[in-house]
N, C-alpha and C positions, 0 to 999 in steps of 0.2 A: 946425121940424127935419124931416129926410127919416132920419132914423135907422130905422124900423122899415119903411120899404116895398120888400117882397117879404121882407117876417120870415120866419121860418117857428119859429115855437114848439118844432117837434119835433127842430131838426135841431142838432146838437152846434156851440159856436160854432170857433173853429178862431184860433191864434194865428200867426203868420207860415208857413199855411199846414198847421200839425199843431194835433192836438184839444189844446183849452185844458187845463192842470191847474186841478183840484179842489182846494183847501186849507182843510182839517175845522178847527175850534174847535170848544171847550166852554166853558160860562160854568157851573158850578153852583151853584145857588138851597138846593137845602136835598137832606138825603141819609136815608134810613132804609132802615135791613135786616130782612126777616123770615127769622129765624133757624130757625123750624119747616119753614118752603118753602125756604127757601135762594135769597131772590131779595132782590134791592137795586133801590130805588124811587128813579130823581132827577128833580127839576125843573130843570130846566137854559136855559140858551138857546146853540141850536146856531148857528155862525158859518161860511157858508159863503162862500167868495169863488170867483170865477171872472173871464177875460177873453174879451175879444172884441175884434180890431180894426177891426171894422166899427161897431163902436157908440162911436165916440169923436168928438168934436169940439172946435173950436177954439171957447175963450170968450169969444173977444174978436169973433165975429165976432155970438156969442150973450147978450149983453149979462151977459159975465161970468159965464155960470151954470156951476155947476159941477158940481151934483149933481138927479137927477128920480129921483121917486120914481114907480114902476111897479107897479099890482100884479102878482101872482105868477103869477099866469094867463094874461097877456098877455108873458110871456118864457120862455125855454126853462128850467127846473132841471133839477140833477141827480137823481134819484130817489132821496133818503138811504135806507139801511136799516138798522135795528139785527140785526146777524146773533145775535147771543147772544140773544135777545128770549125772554123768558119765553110756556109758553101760556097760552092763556086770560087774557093779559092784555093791555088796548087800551094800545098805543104810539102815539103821535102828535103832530103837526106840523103847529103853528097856524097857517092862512094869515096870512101877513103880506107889507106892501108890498116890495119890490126897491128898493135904491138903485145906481143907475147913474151914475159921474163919471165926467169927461169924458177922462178917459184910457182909456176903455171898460172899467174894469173893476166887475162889479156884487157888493156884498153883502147877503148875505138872511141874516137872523140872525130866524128861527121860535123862538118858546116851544114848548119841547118837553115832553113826561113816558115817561120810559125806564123800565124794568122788564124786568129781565135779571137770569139766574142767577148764582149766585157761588157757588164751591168755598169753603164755610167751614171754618174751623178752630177749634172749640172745647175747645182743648186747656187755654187759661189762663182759659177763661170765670170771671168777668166784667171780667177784666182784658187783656180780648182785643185784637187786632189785625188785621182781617180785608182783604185785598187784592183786588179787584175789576176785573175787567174791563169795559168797553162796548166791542165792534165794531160800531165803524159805517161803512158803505163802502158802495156801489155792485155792483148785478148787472152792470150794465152799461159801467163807466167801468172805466181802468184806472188812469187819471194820477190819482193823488189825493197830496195829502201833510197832514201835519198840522204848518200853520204859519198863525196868525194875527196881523200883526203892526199892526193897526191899533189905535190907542190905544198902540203899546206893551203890550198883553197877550200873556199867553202860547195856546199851544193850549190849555192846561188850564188853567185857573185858574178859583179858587174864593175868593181873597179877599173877596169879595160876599155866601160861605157863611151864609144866616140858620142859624143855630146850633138846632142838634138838642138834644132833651131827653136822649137819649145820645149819640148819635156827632158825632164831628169829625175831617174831613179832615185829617192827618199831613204827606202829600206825597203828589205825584203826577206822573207822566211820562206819556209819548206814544211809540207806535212804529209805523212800517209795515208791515203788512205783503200781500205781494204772492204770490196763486195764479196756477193756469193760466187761469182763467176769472173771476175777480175776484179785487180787490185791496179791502180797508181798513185803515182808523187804529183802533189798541188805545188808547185812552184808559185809563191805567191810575193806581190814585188806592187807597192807605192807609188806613183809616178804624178811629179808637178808639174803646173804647168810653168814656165818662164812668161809670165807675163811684163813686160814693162813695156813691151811696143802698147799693149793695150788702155796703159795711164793716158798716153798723147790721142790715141785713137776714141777710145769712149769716154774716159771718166775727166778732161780735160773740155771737150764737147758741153756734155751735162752742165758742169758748175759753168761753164758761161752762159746759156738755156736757163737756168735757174737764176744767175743774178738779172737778164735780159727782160725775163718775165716778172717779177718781180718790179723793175727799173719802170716799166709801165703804169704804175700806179704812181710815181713819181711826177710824172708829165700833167701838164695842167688838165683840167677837165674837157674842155671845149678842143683839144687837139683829136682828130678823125684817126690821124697816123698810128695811136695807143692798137687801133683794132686791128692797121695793116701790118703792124709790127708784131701780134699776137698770131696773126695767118702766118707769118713766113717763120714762125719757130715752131709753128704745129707743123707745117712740110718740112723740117727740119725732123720731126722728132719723126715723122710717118719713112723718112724717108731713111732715117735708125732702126726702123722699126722691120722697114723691108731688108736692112742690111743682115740684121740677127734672122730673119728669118730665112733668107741664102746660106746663114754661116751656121746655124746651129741647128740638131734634128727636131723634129715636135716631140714630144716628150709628155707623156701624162701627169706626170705626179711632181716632177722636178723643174720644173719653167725657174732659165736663171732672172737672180735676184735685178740683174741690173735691167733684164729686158721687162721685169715688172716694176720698176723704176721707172724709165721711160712711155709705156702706158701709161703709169700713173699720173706722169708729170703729162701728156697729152690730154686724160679727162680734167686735169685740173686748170692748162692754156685754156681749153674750151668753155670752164664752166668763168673763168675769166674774161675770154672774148666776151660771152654775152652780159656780165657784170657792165663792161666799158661801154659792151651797146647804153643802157641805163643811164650812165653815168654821164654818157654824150649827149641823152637826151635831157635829162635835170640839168646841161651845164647851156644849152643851147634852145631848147624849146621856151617858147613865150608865154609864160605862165600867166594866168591870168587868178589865178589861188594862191597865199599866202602860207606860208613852209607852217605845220601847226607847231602854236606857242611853246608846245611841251620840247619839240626837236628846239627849234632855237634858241630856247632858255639854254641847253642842251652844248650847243654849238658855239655859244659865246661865253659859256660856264670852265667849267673845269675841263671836261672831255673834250671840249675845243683847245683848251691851251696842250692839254695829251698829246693833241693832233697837230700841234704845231700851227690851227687856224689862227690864231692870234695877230699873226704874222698879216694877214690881211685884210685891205682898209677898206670902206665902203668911201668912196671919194661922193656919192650923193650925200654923205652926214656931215662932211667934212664942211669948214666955214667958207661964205662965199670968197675970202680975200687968201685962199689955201686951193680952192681946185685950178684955179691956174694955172699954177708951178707942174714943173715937166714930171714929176713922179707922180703925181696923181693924174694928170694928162694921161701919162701913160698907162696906171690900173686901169681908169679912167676905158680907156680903149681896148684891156687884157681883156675886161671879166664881160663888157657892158656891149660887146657886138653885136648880137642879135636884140637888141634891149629897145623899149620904145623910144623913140626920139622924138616924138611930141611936145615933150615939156620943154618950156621957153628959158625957164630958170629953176638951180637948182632951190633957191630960196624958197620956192611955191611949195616944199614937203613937209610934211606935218606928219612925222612916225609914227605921232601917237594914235594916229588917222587913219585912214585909208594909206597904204604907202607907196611911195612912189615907185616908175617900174625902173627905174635901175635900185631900187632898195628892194623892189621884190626880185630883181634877179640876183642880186647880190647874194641873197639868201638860198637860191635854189643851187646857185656856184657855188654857196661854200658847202650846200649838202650834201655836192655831187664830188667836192674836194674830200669830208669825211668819207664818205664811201669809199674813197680810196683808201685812203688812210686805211681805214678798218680793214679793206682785204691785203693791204699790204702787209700789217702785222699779222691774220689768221693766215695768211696764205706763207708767209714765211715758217711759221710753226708748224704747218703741216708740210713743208718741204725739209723742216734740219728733223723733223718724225721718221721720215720718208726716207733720210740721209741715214737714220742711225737705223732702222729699221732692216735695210737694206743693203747698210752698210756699203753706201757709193764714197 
């Protein structure tokens, strides 16, 4: 064959007298994002096609052949570029041979590895969805498009995708586009994350955090433990807090949902702990004041049956031939431990009176028992707000 004499490697081939177009493919192999850099790594293999009519011949006079394989250096290419191209990071393009058939048109399809920035968005982390671009195009060339249609492939495809231990390709498209001084193809491609290790990991954590906090207002009043139980799920959540801030970058405008979740749920452990400080103090301090009439009209009314106060007894009202027995013995000893124990006999109270001090603690425990109540139901509505809000 006299195909290549007077070649010239450098010089652009040219199709019925104007420069050949360029037409960009992408094969991708396997995909990963680093979410702290904000840069997406593919292997891929780039498919580039080109013509030339000077490089064509008849097969019949060529015993049939239809295709030779050239290497790469021995014919003109276009100079791929990754224009988005991350720094400090080597991008490159495997020599490999050129196939030229006999209708002159050649394809070089180089195993590439890409590493290029991506605007991420981690708004729904870890249930994310992040979109990415590759530009790749030409300093030099202007004619390019992105269409590969040999095999019947598209410009982008990825059905070949060996499968990531998180991400997988969604969908993806192709567009041109053309400056004053260069022109390339946006290869543009979807990519999810595979979250399910992250249900057992964070979102499994949480809802036990939130029924735990919560469960604290349950516990009787007079228990100190309500406070140490509120400490070890604020180092619980602080120490969630430092796990996202190892795993995920700072980010100005996109802080994910679930790491404002767990702040969340930490100012509201805290403004709980100090509710319980309160509540220890009205269930145990030695009152020497009377809870006012208007609360425990309050308390022994309707909003007390709400709260389920109903449910307990003042064992000083009770008749003398009834404190005896081992259940009021026992209130008896629940509510009434810090309580004075000067009195000789419960007989000696007169309600209507002065009242006695296990009837005035009786009263400060059950205000310190509503209090609970009451943050258990606001503080549950502002965690299922919280839940849908933020969609944990």
């Amino acid at each position: 064959m006299n195909l290549f004499i007077n070649y010239d490697v450098n010089a652009e081939p040219t199709v019925q007298g104007k420069p050949t177009n360029i037409s960009l493919g992408l094969s991708v192999n396997y995909i990963d994002i680093d979410e702290l850099n904000g840069k997406i790594t593919l292997h891929c293999w780039l498919s580039v096609r080109w013509m030339d009519d000077e490089r064509s011949w008849n097969i019949q006079q060529y015993d049939n052949i239809t295709k030779l394989h050239i290497p790469d250096h021995k014919v003109w290419k276009p100079q791929i570029t990754l224009f988005n191209a991350a720094a400090d990071e080597v991008n490159y393009l495997v020599s490999t041979q050129v196939i030229l058939s006999n209708d002159g048109s050649f394809l070089w399809v180089p195993p590439a590895v890409y590493t290029a920035y991506c605007n991420l968005n981690m708004v729904n982390w870890p249930y994310d969805e992040q979109t990415c671009k590759l530009k790749i195009g030409t300093w030099s060339l202007s004619h390019l498009q992105a269409a590969y249609n040999a095999h019947n492939k598209k410009a982008l495809d990825y059905e070949e995708l060996v499968q990531s231990t998180e991400w997988e390709i969604v969908s993806g498209w192709t567009q041109f586009v053309h400056q004053d001084y260069y022109s390339y193809v946006e290869f543009i491609f979807t990519a999810q994350r595979r979250s399910s290790m992250y249900t057992a990991v964070i979102y499994t954590p949480a809802s036990c955090i939130v029924l735990l906090a919560l469960a604290t207002f349950w516990l009787p009043p007079q228990m100190g433990e309500k406070i140490m139980l509120n400490g070890i799920l604020i180092l619980l959540i602080a120490g969630f807090l430092m796990y996202f801030a190892q795993l995920l970058p700072v980010l100005a405008g996109n802080t994910p949902l679930v790491v404002v979740f767990y702040s969340a749920s930490l100012l509201l452990l805290s403004i709980s702990t100090v509710i319980e400080v309160v509540v220890l103090y009205l269930a145990t301090a030695q009152h020497k004041r009377r809870v006012p009439d208007l609360v425990k009209r309050l308390l022994h009314g309707k909003l007390g049956t709400c709260l389920l106060l109903s449910q307990f007894i003042n064992v000083a009202e009770l008749p003398a031939s009834q404190q005896g027995n081992g259940v009021a013995k026992e209130l008896d000893e629940h509510l009434y431990d810090n309580a004075d124990d000067l009195m000789t006999s419960p007989l000696d109270i007169n309600p209507s009176e002065t009242p006695s001090a296990r009837a005035l603690q009786f009263d400060w425990v059950l205000l310190a028992t509503a209090v609970d109540r009451l943050c258990f139901i606001g503080f549950s509505l502002v965690y299922i707000v919280l839940a849908i809000v933020y969609a944990i």
